[in-house]
N, C-alpha and C positions, 0 to 999 in steps of 0.2 A: 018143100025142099028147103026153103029159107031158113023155117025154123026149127029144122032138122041143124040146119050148119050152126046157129045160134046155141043150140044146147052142147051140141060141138065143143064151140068155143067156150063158153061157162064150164064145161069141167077140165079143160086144160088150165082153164085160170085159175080153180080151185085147188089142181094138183101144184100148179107153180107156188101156191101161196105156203101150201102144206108143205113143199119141201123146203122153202125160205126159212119159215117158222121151225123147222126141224134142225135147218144148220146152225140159225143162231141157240137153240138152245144148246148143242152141244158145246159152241165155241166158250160158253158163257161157261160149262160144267168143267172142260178144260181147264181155264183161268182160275177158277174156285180150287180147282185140283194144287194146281201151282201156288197160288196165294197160302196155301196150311202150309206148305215145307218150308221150316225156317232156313233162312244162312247164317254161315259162321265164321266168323273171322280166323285164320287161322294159319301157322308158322310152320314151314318144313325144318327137319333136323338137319342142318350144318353140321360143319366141322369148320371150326376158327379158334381163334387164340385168345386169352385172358388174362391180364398183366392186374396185379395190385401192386399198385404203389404209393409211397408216403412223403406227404409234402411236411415241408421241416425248414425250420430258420436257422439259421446258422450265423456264426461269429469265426472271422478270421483272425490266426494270432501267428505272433511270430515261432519261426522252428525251434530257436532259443533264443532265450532272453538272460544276460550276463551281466555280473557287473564288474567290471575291471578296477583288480586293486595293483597298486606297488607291492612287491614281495620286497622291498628294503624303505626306511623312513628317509626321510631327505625332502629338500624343501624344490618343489614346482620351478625349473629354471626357463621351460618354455613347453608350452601345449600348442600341441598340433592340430589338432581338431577341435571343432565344435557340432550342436545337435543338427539332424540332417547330414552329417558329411558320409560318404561312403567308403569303406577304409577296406582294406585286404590283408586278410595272414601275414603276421609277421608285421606289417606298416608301422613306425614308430609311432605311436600317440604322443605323448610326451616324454619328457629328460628331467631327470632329477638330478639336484645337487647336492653331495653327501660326500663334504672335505674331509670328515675322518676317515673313512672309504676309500679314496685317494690314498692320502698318506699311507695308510695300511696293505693296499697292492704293491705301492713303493718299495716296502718295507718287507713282503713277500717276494720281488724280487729280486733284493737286495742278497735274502737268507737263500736263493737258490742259486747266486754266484756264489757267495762264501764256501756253500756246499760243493760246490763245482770244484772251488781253490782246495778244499779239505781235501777230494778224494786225489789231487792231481799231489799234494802232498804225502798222503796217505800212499799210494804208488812209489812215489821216489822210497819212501821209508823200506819200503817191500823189495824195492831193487837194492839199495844200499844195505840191509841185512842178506838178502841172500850171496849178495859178493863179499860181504866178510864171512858169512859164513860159508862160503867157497874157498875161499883162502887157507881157513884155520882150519876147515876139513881134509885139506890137501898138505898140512902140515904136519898133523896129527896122521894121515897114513903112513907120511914118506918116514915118519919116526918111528911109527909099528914097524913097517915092512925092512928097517936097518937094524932092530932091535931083534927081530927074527931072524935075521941073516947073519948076523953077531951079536948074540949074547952077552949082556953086561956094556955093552959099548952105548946105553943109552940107561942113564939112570931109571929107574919106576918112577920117580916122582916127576921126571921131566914128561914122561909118558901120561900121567894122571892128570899133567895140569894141563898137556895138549888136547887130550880125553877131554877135559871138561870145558876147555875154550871152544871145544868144536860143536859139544851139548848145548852149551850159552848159546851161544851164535844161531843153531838152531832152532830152538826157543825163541828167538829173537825174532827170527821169520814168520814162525807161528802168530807171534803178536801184533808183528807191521801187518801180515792180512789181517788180522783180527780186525786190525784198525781202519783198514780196508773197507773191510765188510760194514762195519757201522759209518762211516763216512757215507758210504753207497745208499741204507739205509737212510741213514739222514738226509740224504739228498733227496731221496724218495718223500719225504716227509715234506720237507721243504717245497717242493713241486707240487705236490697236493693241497697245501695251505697255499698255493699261490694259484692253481686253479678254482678253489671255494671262492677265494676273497678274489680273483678274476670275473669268478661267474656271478657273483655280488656285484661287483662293480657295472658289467653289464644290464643288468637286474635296475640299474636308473636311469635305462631305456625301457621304457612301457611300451610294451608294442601289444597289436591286438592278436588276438588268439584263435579270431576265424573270420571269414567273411561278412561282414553286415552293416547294418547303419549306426549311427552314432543317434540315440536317440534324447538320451540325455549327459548334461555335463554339468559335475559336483562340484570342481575345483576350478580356481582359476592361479595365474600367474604368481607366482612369490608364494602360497597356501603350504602348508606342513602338511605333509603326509604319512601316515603312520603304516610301518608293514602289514600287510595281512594276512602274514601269517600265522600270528597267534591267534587263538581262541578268547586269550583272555581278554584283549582289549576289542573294542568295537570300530574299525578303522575304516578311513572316511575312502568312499572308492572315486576314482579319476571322475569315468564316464559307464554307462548303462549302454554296452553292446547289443543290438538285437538283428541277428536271421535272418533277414526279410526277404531272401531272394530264392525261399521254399518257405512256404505258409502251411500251417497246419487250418484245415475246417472243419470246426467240433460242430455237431450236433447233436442234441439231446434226443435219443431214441426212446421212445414213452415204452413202457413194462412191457402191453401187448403185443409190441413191435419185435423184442430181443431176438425170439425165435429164431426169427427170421433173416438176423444179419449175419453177414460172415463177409470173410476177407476175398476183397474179390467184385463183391455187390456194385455195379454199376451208380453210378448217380449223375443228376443232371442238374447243372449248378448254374444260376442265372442270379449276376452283379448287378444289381439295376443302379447303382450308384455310377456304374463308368460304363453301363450299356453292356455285358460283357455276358457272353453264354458259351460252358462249356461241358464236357464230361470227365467226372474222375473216379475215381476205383476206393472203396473203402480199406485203408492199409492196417488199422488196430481196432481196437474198440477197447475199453475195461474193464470188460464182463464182473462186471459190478455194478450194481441199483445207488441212485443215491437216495437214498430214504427219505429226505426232503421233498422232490420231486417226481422221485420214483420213475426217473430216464437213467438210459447208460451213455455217458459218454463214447460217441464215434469220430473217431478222426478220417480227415482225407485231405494226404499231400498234395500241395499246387506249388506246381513251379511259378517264380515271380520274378526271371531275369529282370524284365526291364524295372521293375516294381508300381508297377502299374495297379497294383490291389496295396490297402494298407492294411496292416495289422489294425482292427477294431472294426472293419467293415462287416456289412450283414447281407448273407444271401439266402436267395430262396432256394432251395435245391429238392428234389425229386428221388429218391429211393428207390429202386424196383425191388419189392419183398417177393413180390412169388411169381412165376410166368407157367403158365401151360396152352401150349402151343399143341395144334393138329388134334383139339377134344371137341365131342360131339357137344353141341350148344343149342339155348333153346332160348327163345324173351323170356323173362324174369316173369311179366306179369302171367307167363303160363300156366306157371306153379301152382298149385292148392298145398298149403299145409295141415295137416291138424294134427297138434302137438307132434310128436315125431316123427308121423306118417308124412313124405311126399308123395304127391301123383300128380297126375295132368288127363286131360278127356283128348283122347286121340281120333283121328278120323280114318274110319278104315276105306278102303279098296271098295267099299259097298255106301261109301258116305255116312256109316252110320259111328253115331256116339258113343266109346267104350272108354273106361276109366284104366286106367294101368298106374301103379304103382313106378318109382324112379325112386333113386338112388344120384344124389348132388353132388357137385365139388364144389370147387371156385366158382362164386359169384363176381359178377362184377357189377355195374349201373346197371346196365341193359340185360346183359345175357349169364348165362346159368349153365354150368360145367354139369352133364350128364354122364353119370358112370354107367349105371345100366338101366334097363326096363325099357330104351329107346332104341332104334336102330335109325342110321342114316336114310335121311328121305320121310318119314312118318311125318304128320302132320298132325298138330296139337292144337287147340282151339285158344287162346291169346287175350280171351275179354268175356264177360256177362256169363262164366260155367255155370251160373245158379241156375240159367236161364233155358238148360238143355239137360236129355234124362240120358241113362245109359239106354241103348239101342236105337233114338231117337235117329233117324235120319234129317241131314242137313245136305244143306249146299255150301259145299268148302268155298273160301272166296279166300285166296293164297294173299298173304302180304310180305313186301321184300322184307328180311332181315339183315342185318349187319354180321359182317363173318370175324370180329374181333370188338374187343372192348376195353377198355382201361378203365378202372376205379381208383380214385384217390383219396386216401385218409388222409384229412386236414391234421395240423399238429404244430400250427402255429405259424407265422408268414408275418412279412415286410414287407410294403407300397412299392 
């Protein structure tokens, strides 16, 4: 009985041994299973945004820059300003003294009372002819109208010479307006050589012509100054007016850039000189290459009440040439090219490896504008493609993406 129970036991222990041995082998066949199936890194389709933008140096200049002459010669009697002052429309800069100028307004005048006395004489003339000739007209009737009512009772020859004193006399009238009229004229004359040489006279007040700062000053006290407004001579100017309180900021837009500018184009303008960062709007450009360089000039207004920016200063400022917003996007390194084939190794719904052709837009650093061949949510493998076959089964391993990008073309810059 004993060793009944004994053999017993030995084949229980041989069955536990055989089924140990059994599980571990499978677990082990398991593992081997899992260990062949590669993983794969890899990016779902978004949708975000992709801005290219262009960094650019710039130089601040004034909105105008003028130089202020005399329009009459005359010698410096007192200057009002010097460089840095701030002047406004119209402010006298300086006075000029120009004696012949004087005397000659005097003498203007002078010829527009004369004129005044001629027409007031000229008038009397006009009334004292028309009352002689009122008189002799009225004597010359009363001598027809007796000579008609009796016949022969008035000689003809007394009648021809009343006739013809009443003809003089009126003729006479004719002439005193005549004289009239030219005296009036003349006064007219008069009055307008006394306006010229007025507004000459004026004219040696230099006052400024707009808003701005006094940036440089030519002349000083007692100095001749010649009119400017001949061409022929070269005449020396007071002071150099400049703008400063609207600044122009030119930037040199490099060739490949032109496309893309227009009126309107945002920029983002950073003054490291006084700490200062702001945004302004592109208002012209010159749609013109300089051949030299081969940029276009772009301008963009900045207000500068206080004047806290100087004409000559340099900023760094930012472009936005292209934006596309709400496009499907993918990592850049997803891509495969060859020559002007794109595609990407996509993971399907079954994990397995299929190649698809795409169709790009805007790049940016990171991410890659997708027109077609993708749909939202697809997942594209991001690293090592050489290293996977089409229908090859993977284990997707998702990694975050970024859902916008900005790239920036360098194009020159200031510390």
């Amino acid at each position: 009985m004993r060793k009944h129970f004994c053999f017993i036991f030995a084949g229980a222990a041989i069955a536990a041994a055989l089924s140990i041995a059994g599980c571990r082998s499978g677990s082990q066949g398991s593992g081997a299973a899992a260990a062949e199936t590669p993983s794969a890194t890899v990016a779902r389709v978004v949708r975000g945004s992709i801005v290219h933008d262009l960094n650019l140096a710039g130089q601040f200049q004034p909105f105008q820059v003028i130089d202020v002459h005399a329009k009459v010669s005359g010698y410096i009697r007192r200057i009002n300003v010097d460089i840095g002052d701030r002047v406004k429309q119209g402010q006298v800069l300086a006075v000029l003294e120009v004696p012949e100028l004087n005397a000659q307004f005097k003498g203007t005048v002078a010829e527009v009372e004369r004129s005044k006395d001629e027409i007031t004489r000229a008038q009397h003339e006009v009334a004292r002819a028309q009352s002689e000739h009122a008189a002799l007209h009225s004597d010359y009737t009363r001598l027809k109208q007796a000579s008609a009512a009796q016949p022969g009772l008035i000689a003809e020859q007394e009648l021809d010479d009343a006739q013809s004193k009443d003809m003089a006399s009126e003729s006479r009238v004719d002439a005193a307006k005549s004289a009239l009229a030219a005296a009036r004229q003349q006064s007219e004359g008069a009055k307008a050589d006394n306006e010229r040489v007025g507004a000459l006279a004026d004219y040696s007040k230099v006052t400024a012509p707009l808003d701005g700062v006094i940036v440089w000053r030519y002349a000083d006290t007692g100095a001749l100054i010649q009119a400017g407004t001949s061409s022929e001579t070269q005449s020396l100017p007071l002071v150099k007016l400049s703008q400063s309180n609207l600044l122009r900021l030119r930037l040199p837009v490099p060739e490949d850039a032109v496309e893309f500018v227009h009126e309107g184009a945002t920029v983002t303008v950073n003054v490291g000189a006084v700490h200062r960062a702001f945004e302004g709007k592109v208002v012209r450009f010159t749609r013109d290459l300089n051949p030299a360089t081969r940029t276009m000039e772009t301008e963009i207004d900045v207000p500068n009440k206080n004047l806290s920016l100087t004409p000559g200063m340099y900023a760094n400022t930012k472009i936005e040439l292209e934006r596309h917003d709400k496009v499907l996007t993918i990592p850049v390194e997803a891509v495969l090219r060859n020559g002007n084939q794109t595609s990407v190794l996509v993971v399907d719904a079954n994990h397995r490896v299929v190649p698809r052709r795409i169709l790009t837009g805007l790049q940016g650093t990171n991410l890659v504008e997708v027109k077609s061949g993708l749909a939202e949510g697809d997942e594209v493998i991001t690293g090592g493609q050489a290293n996977y076959e089409a229908g090859e089964t993977v284990i997707p391993n998702v990694r975050a993406t970024s859902e916008s990008d900005v790239s920036g073309e360098q194009s020159g810059g200031t510390k």
